[in-house]
C-alpha positions as CSV (number, residue, x, y, z in Angstrom):
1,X,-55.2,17.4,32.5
2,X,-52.5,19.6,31.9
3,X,-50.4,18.9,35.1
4,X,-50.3,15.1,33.8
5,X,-49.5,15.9,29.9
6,X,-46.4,18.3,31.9
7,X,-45.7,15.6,34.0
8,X,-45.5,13.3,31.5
9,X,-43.2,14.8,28.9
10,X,-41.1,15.7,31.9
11,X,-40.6,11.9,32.7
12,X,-40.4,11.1,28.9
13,X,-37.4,13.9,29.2
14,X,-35.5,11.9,31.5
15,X,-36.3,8.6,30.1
16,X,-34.4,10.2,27.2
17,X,-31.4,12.0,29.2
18,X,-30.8,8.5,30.7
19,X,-30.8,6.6,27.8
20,X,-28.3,9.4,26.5
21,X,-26.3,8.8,29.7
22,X,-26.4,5.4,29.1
23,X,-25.1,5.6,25.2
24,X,-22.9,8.0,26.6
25,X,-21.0,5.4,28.8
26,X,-21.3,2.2,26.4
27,X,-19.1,4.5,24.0
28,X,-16.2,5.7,26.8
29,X,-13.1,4.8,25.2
30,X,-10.8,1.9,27.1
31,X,-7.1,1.9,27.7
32,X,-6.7,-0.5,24.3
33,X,-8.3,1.6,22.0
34,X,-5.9,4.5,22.6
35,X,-3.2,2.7,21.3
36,X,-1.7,3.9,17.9
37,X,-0.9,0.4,17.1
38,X,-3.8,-1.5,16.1
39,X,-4.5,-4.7,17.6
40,X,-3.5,-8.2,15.8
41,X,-6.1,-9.6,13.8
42,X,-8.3,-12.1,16.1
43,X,-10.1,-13.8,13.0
44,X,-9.0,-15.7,10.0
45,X,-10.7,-12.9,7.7
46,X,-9.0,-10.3,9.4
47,X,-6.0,-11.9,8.6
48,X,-6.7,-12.2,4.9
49,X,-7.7,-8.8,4.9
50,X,-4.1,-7.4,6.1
51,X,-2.7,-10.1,3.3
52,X,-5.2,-8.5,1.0
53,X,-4.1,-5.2,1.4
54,X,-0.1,-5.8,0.6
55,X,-1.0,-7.2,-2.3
56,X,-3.1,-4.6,-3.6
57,X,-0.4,-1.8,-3.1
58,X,2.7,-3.8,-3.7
59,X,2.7,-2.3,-7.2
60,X,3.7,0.9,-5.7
61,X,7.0,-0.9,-4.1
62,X,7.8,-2.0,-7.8
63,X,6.9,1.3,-8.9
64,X,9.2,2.8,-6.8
65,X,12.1,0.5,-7.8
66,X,12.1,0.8,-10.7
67,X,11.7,5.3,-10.8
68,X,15.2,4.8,-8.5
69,X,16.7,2.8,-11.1
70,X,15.9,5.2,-13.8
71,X,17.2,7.8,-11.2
72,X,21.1,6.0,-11.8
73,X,20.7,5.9,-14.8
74,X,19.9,9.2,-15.6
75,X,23.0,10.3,-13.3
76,X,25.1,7.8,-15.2
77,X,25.5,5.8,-12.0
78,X,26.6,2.8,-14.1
79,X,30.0,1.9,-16.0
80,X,29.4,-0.1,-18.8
81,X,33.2,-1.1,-18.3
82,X,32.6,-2.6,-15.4
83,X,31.6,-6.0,-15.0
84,X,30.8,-6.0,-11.7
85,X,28.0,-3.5,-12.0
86,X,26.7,-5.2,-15.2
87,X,26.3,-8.4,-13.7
88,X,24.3,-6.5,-10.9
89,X,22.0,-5.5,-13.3
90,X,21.3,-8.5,-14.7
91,X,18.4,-9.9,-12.4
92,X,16.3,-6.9,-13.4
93,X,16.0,-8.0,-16.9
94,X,13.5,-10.5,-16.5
95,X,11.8,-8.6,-13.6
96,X,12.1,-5.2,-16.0
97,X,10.3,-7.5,-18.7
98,X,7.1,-8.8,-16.5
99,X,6.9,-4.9,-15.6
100,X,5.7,-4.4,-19.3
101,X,3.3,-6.6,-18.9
102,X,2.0,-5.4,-16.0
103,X,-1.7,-3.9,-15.4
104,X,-0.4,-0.6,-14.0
105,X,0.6,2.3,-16.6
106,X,2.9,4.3,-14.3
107,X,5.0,0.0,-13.9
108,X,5.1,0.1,-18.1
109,X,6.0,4.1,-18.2
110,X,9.0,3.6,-16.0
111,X,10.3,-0.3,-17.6
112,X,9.4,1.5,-21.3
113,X,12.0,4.2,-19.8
114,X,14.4,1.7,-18.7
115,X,14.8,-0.6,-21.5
116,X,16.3,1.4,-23.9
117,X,19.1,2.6,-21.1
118,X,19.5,-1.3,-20.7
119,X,20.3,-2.0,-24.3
120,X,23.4,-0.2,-24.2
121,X,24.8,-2.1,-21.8
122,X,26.1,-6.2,-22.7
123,X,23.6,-8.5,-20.9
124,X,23.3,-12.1,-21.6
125,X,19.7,-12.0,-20.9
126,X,19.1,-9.3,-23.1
127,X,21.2,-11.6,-26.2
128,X,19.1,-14.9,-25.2
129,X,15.9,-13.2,-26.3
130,X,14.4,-13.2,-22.8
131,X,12.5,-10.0,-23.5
């Protein structure tokens, strides 16, 4: 009886070693997974996903905008003589505006920083009450 209940767990041993074995090669990894590059997106959600994902950090783009903009302003990177420059910086009103009203504190820190700088310089957006 004992020779069989040996026998036995020995064969349910290697029942289990070749399963393992068997795991084992299921899992190898190809030559496309060792790209770096993931692959394109083969289903509609998949693609949704990736647009998902852009908008959920584009705030950060913004947020970085606008921290470089403080950046030349804090150098004094603008002339308010020049009119060149000043028209330049007129497109950011509106966009320096929406920032306030955004759902992200560090967006509002930064355009709360800004507008005061702004104000010093003549803009006809600033005068026509956009803000």
């Amino acid at each position: 009886i004992k020779r069989d209940i040996l026998e036995e767990t020995k064969h349910d041993k290697e029942v289990q070693k070749e399963k393992i074995k068997q795991k084992r090669k299921a899992h190898r990894v190809t030559a496309e997974e060792t790209y770096m590059v993931p692959l394109p997106p083969k289903a509609s959600n998949e693609l949704n996903f990736t647009k998902q994902q852009f908008t959920t950090h584009h705030h950060l783009l913004g947020e970085f905008a606008i921290k470089l903009m403080l950046y030349f302003f804090k150098e004094n990177r603008f002339d308010i003589s020049n009119t060149q420059q000043v028209s330049m910086l007129e497109p950011f009103v509106p966009l320096l505006s929406s920032c306030l009203k955004s759902k992200f504190t560090r967006a509002i820190e930064y355009s709360v920083e800004i507008m005061p700088l702004l104000l010093a310089f003549p803009l006809p957006s600033i005068t026509d009450q956009h803000m």
